[in-house]
C-alpha positions as CSV (number, residue, x, y, z in Angstrom):
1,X,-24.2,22.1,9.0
2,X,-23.4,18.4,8.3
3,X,-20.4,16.2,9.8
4,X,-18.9,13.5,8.3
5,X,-17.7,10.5,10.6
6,X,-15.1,8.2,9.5
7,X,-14.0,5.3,12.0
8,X,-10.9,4.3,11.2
9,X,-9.0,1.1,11.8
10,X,-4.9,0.9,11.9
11,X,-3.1,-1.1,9.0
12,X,-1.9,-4.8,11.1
13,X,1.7,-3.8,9.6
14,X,1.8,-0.2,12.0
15,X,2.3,-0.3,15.3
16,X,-0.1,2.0,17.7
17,X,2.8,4.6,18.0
18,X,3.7,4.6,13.8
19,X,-0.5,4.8,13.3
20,X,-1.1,7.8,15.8
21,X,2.1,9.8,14.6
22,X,1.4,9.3,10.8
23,X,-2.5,10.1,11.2
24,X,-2.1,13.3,13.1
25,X,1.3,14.6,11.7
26,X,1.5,13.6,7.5
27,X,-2.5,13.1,7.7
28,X,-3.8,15.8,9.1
29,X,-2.5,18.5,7.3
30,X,-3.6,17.1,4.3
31,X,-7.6,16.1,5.3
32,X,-7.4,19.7,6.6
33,X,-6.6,21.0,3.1
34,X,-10.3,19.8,1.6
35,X,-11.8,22.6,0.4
36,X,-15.2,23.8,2.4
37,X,-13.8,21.9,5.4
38,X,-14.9,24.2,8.3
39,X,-13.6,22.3,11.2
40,X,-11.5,18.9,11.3
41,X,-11.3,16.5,14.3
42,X,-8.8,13.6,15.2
43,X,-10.3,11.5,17.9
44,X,-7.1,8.9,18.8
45,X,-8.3,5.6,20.4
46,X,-6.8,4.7,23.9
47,X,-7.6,1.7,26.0
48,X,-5.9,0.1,28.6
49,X,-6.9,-3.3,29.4
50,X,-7.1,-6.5,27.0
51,X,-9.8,-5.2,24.8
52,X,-9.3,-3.4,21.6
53,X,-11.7,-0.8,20.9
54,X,-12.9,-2.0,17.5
55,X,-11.3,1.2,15.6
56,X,-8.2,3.1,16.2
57,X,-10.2,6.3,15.9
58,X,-12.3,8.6,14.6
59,X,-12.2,11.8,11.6
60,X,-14.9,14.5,12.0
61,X,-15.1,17.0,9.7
62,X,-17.8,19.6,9.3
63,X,-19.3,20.8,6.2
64,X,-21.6,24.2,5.4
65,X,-24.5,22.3,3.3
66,X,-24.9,19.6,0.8
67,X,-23.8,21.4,-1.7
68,X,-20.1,22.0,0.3
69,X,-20.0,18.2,0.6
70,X,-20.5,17.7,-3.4
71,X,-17.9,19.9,-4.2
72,X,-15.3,18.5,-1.3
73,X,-15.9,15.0,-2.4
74,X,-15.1,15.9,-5.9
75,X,-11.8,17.4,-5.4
76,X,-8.4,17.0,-6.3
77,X,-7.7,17.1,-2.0
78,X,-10.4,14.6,-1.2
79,X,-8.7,12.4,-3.8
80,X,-4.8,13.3,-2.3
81,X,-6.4,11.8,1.1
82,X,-8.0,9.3,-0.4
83,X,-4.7,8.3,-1.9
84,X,-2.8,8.8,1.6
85,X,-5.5,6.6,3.5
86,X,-3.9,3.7,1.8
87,X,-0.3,3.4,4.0
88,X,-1.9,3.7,7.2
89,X,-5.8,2.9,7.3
90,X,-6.9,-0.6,7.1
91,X,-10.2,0.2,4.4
92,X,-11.7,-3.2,4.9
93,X,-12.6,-2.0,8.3
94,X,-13.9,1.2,8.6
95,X,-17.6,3.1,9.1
96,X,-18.3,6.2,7.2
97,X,-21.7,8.4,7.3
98,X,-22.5,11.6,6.9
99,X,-24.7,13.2,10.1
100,X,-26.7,16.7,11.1
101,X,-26.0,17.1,14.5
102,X,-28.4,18.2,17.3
103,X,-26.4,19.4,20.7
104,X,-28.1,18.6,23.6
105,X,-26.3,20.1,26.0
């Protein structure tokens, strides 16, 4: 099983509240369309205090092989997000990799 991790940061134009609602309500419906796409996570920043966390959040979304992960990255729905990502992620300022994960506990 692999997981992609995508940390996201807000657009400087979008206020927390416009950031969180368009992520999880227009977003999310369409990251979870990507075909292979087993499970899909939103992980929404909160803080309280003067420091930012340096992203607004983080995407997790699991994958059966390499072989899913070829044919999600080359699809029509990976490009449709792709394409949303634009009015609400700020791309200069984001981490992406691709991880196996080992539970511990």
């Amino acid at each position: 099983m692999l997981k992609i991790v995508y940390c996201i940061t807000k657009l400087p134009h979008l206020s927390d509240e416009e950031f969180h609602r368009y992520w999880r309500d227009v977003h999310g419906p369409i990251a979870s369309r990507i075909p292979g796409c087993r499970k899909y996570v939103q992980s929404h920043s909160i803080y309280r205090g003067k420091t930012r966390p340096p992203y607004d959040g983080c995407a997790e979304m699991w994958l059966d092989d390499w072989e899913a992960y070829k044919n999600a990255m080359g699809s029509p729905e990976v490009k449709a997000a792709l394409e949303d990502e634009k009015k609400f992620i700020d791309h200069s300022r984001t981490a992406f990799f691709v991880t196996e994960e080992h539970q511990v506990v």
